[in-house]
LOMAR-784879 format. One line per field, with one value per residue (C-alpha): residue in one letter; chain; x, y, z; residue number from 1. Coordinates in steps of 0.25 Angstrom, whole numbers, plus 2048, in hexadecimal, padded with zeros to 3 digits. Example, Ala and Ser with C-alpha at 12.3 -4.5 7.8 and 13.67 -1.06 7.14 Angstrom:
<atoms>
resn	(A  S)
chain	(A  A)
c1	(831  837)
c2	(7EE  7FC)
c3	(81F  81D)
resi	(1  2)
</atoms>
This chain:
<atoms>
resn	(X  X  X  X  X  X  X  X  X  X  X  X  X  X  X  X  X  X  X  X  X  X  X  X  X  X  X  X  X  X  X  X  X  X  X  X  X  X  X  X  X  X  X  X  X  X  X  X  X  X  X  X  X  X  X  X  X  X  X  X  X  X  X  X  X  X  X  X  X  X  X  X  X  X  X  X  X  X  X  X  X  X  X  X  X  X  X  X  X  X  X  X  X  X  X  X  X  X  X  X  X  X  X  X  X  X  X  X  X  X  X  X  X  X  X  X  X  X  X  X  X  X  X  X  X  X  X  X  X  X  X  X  X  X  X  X  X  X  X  X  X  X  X  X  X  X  X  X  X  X  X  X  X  X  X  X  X  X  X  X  X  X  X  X  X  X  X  X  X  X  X  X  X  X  X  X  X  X  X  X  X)
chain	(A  A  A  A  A  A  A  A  A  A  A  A  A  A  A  A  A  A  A  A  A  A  A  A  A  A  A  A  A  A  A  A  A  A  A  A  A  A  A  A  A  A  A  A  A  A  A  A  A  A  A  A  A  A  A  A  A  A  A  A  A  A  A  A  A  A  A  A  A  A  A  A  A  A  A  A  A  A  A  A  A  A  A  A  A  A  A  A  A  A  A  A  A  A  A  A  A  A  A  A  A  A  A  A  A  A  A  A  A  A  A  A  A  A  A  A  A  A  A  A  A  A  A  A  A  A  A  A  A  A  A  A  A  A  A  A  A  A  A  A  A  A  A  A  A  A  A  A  A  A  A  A  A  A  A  A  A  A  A  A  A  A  A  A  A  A  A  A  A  A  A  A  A  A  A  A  A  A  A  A  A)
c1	(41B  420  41D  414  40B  40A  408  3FD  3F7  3F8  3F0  3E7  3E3  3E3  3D9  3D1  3D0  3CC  3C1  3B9  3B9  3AA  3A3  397  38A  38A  382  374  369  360  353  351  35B  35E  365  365  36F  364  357  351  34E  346  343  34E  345  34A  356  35A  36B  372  37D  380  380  387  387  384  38C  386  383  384  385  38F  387  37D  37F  379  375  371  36F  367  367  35B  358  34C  34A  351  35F  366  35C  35F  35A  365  364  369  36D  36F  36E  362  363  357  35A  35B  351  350  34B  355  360  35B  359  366  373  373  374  37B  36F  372  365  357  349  340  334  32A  328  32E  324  323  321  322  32A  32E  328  330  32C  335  334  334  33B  33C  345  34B  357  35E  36B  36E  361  359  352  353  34A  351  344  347  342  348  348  34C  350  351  35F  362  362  35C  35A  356  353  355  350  358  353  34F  343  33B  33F  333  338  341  33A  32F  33D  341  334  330  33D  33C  32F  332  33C  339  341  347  340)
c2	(77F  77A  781  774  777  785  782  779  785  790  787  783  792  797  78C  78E  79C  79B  794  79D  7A8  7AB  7A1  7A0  798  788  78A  781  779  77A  77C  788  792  799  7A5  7A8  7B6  7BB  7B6  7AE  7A1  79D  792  78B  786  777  778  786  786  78F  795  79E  7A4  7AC  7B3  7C1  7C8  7CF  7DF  7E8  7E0  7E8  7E5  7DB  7CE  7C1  7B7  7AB  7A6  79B  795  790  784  78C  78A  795  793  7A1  7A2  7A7  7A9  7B5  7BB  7C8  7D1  7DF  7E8  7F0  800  80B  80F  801  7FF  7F0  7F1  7FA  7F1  7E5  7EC  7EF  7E8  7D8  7CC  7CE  7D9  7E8  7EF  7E5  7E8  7E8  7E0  7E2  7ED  7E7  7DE  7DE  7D2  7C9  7BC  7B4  7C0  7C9  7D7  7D7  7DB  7D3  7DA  7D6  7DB  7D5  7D8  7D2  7C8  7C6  7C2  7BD  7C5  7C1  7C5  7C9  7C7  7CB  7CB  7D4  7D5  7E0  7DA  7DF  7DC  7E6  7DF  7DE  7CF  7CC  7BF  7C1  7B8  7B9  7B0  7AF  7B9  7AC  7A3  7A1  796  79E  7A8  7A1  799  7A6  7AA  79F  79F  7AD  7AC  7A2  7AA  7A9  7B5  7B3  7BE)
c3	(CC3  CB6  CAA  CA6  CAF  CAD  C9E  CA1  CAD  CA3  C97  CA0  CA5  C96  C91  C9D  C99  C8A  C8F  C95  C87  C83  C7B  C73  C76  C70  C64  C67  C60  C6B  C6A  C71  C70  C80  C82  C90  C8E  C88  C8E  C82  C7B  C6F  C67  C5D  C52  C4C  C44  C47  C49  C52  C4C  C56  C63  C6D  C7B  C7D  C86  C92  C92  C86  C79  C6E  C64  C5C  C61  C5D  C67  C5F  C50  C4B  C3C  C36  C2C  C24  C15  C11  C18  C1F  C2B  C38  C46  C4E  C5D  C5E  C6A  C6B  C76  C76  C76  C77  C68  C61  C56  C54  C45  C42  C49  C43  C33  C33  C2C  C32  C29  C1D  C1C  C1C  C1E  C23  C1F  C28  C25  C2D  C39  C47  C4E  C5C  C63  C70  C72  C7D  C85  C80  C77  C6A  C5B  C4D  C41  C34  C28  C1B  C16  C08  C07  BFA  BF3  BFD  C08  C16  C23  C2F  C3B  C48  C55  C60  C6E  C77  C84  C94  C93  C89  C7B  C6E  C69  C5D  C57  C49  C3D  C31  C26  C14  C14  C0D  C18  C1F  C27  C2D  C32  C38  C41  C45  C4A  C52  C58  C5D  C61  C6A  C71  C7F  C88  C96  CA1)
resi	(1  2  3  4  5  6  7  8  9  10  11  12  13  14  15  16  17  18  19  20  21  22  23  24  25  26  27  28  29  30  31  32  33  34  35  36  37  38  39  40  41  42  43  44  45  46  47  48  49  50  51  52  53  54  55  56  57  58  59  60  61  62  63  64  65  66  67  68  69  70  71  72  73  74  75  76  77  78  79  80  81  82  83  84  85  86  87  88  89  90  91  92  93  94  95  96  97  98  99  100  101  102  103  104  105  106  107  108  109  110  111  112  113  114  115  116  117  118  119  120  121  122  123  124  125  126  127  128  129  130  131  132  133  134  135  136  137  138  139  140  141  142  143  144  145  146  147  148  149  150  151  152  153  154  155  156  157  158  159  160  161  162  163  164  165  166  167  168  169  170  171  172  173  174  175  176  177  178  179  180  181)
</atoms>
């Protein structure tokens, strides 16, 4: 063979291969956001941008992952919408997980006590806290999961404490969460 085409044989077996590295998910505006991986879908209210998004590997997870991020027009700009996975263990406390160092925030405060709750035929819990960056206060609300399949996801609400707006998104879009089996 000539070294032509083993040239052209040897670049054609390389760019097969760079093809098949991992990728992340195409960034939607649907109106529904799916996640079939994780057995959820909710409602994506008018306006919301995904920013975000990414595949969870099978099994153990090393650590905090996020699954999806949304950014929210509001009237107070800097809201946001994040899923969270973590794998689930016997001794994890979800609001002391979730008070703890995240967002540009070192220590949160919770707000009220957790609130349980059922959506989409699923048991979970709200928490709320507020935390300080620079001189305004923010509100960090989430509402957790614990999961057959092992994991913790949370849907957390970050947004301007004042931000009404932006709260009253969050909720409606995790209440309409809808669970898969």
């Amino acid at each position: 063979m000539s070294s032509r085409i083993w040239l052209l044989l040897i670049t054609l077996v390389v760019a097969t291969g760079c093809e098949s590295r991992p990728s992340a998910p195409v960034l939607s505006d649907a109106p529904v956001y799916q996640n079939d991986q994780a057995g959820f879908r909710f409602r994506v209210p008018d306006g919301w941008l995904q920013t975000a998004s990414t595949y969870l590997p099978p099994g153990e997870l090393e650590s905090e992952r996020f699954v999806v991020r949304y950014q929210m027009r509001s009237p107070e700009q800097g809201a946001n919408l994040q899923v969270l996975a973590v794998n689930d263990a016997p001794g994890l406390d979800l609001a002391e997980h979730h008070a703890g160092p995240s967002f540009r925030v070192d220590r949160w405060k919770p707000q009220a006590e957790p609130e349980a709750l059922e959506i989409g035929g699923a048991d979970g819990v709200r928490l709320v806290y507020s935390g300080r960056i620079g001189k305004r206060e923010m509100t960090k609300e989430i509402v957790a999961f614990r999961r057959d399949d092992g994991r913790v996801y949370s849907f957390v609400g970050l947004f301007w404490s004042t931000d009404e707006k932006a709260r009253q998104q969050i909720r409606r879009a995790v209440e309409s969460i809808v669970w898969r089996g």
